[in-house]
N, C-alpha and C positions, 0 to 999 in steps of 0.2 A: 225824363227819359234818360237812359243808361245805354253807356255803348262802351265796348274793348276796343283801344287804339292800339296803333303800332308800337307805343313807345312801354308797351304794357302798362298799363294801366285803364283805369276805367275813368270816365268824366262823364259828367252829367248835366242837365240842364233842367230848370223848372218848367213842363209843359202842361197845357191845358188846351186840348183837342175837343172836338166832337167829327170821328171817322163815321161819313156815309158813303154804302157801298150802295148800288144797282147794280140788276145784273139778271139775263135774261133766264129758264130752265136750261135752254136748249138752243139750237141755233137759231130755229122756226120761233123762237119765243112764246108757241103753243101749246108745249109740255104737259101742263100744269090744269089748262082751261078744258072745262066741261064741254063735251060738244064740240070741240074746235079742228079737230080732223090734224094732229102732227103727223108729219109724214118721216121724223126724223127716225134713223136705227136706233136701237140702243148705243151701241159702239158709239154711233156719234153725240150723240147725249153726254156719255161717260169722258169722252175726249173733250167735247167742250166743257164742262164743270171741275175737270180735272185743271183745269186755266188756274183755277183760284186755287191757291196752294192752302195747306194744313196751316201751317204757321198766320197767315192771313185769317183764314176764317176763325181760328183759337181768340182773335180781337175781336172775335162779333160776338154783341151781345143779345141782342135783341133781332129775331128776323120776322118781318111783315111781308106777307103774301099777297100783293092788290090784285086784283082781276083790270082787266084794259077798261078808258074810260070808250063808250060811243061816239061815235061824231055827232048823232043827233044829242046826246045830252052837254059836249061843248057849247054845241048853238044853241041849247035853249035858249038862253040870253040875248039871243041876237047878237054871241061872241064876244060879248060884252062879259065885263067883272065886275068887281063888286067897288063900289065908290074907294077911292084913298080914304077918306072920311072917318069911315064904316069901318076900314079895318083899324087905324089908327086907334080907335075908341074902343076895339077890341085888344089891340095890343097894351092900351092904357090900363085896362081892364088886369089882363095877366100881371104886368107889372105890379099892381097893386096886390093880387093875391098871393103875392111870392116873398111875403112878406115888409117890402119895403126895402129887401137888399139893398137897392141900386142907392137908396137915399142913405144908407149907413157907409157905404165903401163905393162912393159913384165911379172913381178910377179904375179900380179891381173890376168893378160892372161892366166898364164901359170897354175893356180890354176881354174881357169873356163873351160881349157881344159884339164885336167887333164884327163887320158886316150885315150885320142882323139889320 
Protein backbone atom coordinates (compact mmCIF):
# COMPACT_ATOMS: atom_id res chain seq x y z
CA UNK A 1 0.00 0.00 0.00
CA UNK A 2 1.15 3.57 -0.98
CA UNK A 3 -0.13 6.70 0.56
CA UNK A 4 1.13 10.78 0.15
CA UNK A 5 2.02 12.22 3.55
CA UNK A 6 2.35 15.65 4.71
CA UNK A 7 5.92 15.76 4.71
CA UNK A 8 5.57 15.16 0.72
CA UNK A 9 6.51 12.27 0.13
CA UNK A 10 5.09 8.94 -0.46
CA UNK A 11 5.73 5.74 2.13
CA UNK A 12 4.67 2.52 1.67
CA UNK A 13 4.19 -0.75 3.37
CA UNK A 14 3.94 -4.45 2.27
CA UNK A 15 0.21 -5.51 2.57
CA UNK A 16 -1.55 -8.52 1.90
CA UNK A 17 -5.39 -8.15 2.34
CA UNK A 18 -8.45 -10.04 1.30
CA UNK A 19 -11.45 -6.97 1.34
CA UNK A 20 -14.95 -8.49 1.75
CA UNK A 21 -17.71 -6.26 1.21
CA UNK A 22 -21.82 -7.04 1.80
CA UNK A 23 -24.26 -5.09 1.04
CA UNK A 24 -27.91 -4.98 0.55
CA UNK A 25 -29.70 -3.73 -3.27
CA UNK A 26 -31.84 -1.53 -1.61
CA UNK A 27 -33.02 -0.54 1.82
CA UNK A 28 -35.91 -3.46 1.66
CA UNK A 29 -32.98 -5.77 0.66
CA UNK A 30 -35.71 -7.13 -1.91
CA UNK A 31 -34.39 -5.36 -5.10
CA UNK A 32 -33.00 -7.84 -6.66
CA UNK A 33 -35.43 -11.12 -5.66
CA UNK A 34 -37.95 -12.67 -8.09
CA UNK A 35 -41.30 -12.51 -6.71
CA UNK A 36 -40.44 -10.61 -3.49
CA UNK A 37 -42.83 -7.42 -3.78
CA UNK A 38 -39.94 -4.13 -2.99
CA UNK A 39 -41.79 -1.50 -2.22
CA UNK A 40 -38.77 0.80 -2.40
CA UNK A 41 -38.77 4.17 -5.04
CA UNK A 42 -36.24 4.40 -7.18
CA UNK A 43 -34.81 7.55 -5.77
CA UNK A 44 -34.41 5.59 -2.71
CA UNK A 45 -32.61 2.65 -4.36
CA UNK A 46 -30.24 5.16 -6.13
CA UNK A 47 -29.56 7.07 -2.65
CA UNK A 48 -28.83 4.18 -0.91
CA UNK A 49 -26.24 2.42 -3.45
CA UNK A 50 -24.82 5.76 -3.92
CA UNK A 51 -23.45 4.94 -0.07
CA UNK A 52 -20.70 2.97 -1.63
CA UNK A 53 -18.61 5.36 -3.28
CA UNK A 54 -16.66 4.87 -7.00
CA UNK A 55 -13.34 4.78 -5.48
CA UNK A 56 -14.57 1.79 -3.29
CA UNK A 57 -16.17 -0.20 -5.65
CA UNK A 58 -13.08 0.29 -8.43
CA UNK A 59 -11.46 -2.52 -5.37
CA UNK A 60 -13.94 -4.88 -6.23
CA UNK A 61 -13.20 -7.67 -8.03
CA UNK A 62 -15.42 -10.12 -8.06
CA UNK A 63 -19.33 -9.58 -7.25
CA UNK A 64 -21.65 -12.65 -6.30
CA UNK A 65 -25.29 -12.37 -6.16
CA UNK A 66 -26.92 -14.89 -3.37
CA UNK A 67 -30.60 -15.06 -3.13
CA UNK A 68 -31.68 -15.34 0.93
CA UNK A 69 -31.21 -18.66 2.67
CA UNK A 70 -35.13 -20.03 4.13
CA UNK A 71 -35.66 -20.72 7.71
CA UNK A 72 -36.95 -24.12 6.84
CA UNK A 73 -33.68 -25.11 4.95
CA UNK A 74 -31.50 -23.64 8.08
CA UNK A 75 -33.48 -26.31 10.28
CA UNK A 76 -33.30 -28.92 8.13
CA UNK A 77 -30.73 -30.16 10.32
CA UNK A 78 -32.39 -29.85 13.33
CA UNK A 79 -30.06 -26.27 13.27
CA UNK A 80 -27.47 -28.38 13.55
CA UNK A 81 -23.87 -28.09 11.26
CA UNK A 82 -21.83 -30.08 10.13
CA UNK A 83 -19.25 -31.98 12.68
CA UNK A 84 -15.74 -29.96 13.35
CA UNK A 85 -14.40 -33.22 12.23
CA UNK A 86 -15.81 -33.07 8.71
CA UNK A 87 -14.95 -29.86 7.99
CA UNK A 88 -11.40 -30.00 9.30
CA UNK A 89 -10.79 -33.06 6.79
CA UNK A 90 -12.10 -30.74 4.30
CA UNK A 91 -9.88 -28.11 5.05
CA UNK A 92 -6.89 -30.69 5.19
CA UNK A 93 -8.12 -31.67 1.80
CA UNK A 94 -7.67 -27.93 0.26
CA UNK A 95 -4.49 -27.52 1.80
CA UNK A 96 -3.15 -30.28 0.24
CA UNK A 97 -4.46 -29.35 -3.26
CA UNK A 98 -2.84 -25.93 -3.15
CA UNK A 99 0.08 -27.39 -3.76
CA UNK A 100 1.79 -27.81 -0.46
CA UNK A 101 2.56 -23.91 -0.07
CA UNK A 102 2.11 -23.91 3.54
CA UNK A 103 4.86 -26.76 3.87
CA UNK A 104 7.50 -24.75 1.73
CA UNK A 105 7.09 -21.17 3.56
CA UNK A 106 4.76 -22.34 6.71
CA UNK A 107 5.46 -18.52 8.32
CA UNK A 108 4.50 -16.52 4.94
CA UNK A 109 1.33 -19.23 5.14
CA UNK A 110 0.60 -18.91 8.32
CA UNK A 111 0.61 -14.93 8.32
CA UNK A 112 -1.75 -14.98 5.07
CA UNK A 113 -4.03 -17.12 6.90
CA UNK A 114 -4.07 -15.57 9.72
CA UNK A 115 -7.74 -15.98 11.31
CA UNK A 116 -8.62 -18.58 9.01
Amino acid sequence: MWWWRAVRAWCGCRARFLMVLAANPCPCGRHTLHGSGCECPPSAIRKYQARLSGPLLDRVDLRVGVEPVQRADLLGRGGRGEPTAVVAGRVREARCAGGGAAGRHPVEHQQRCAGA
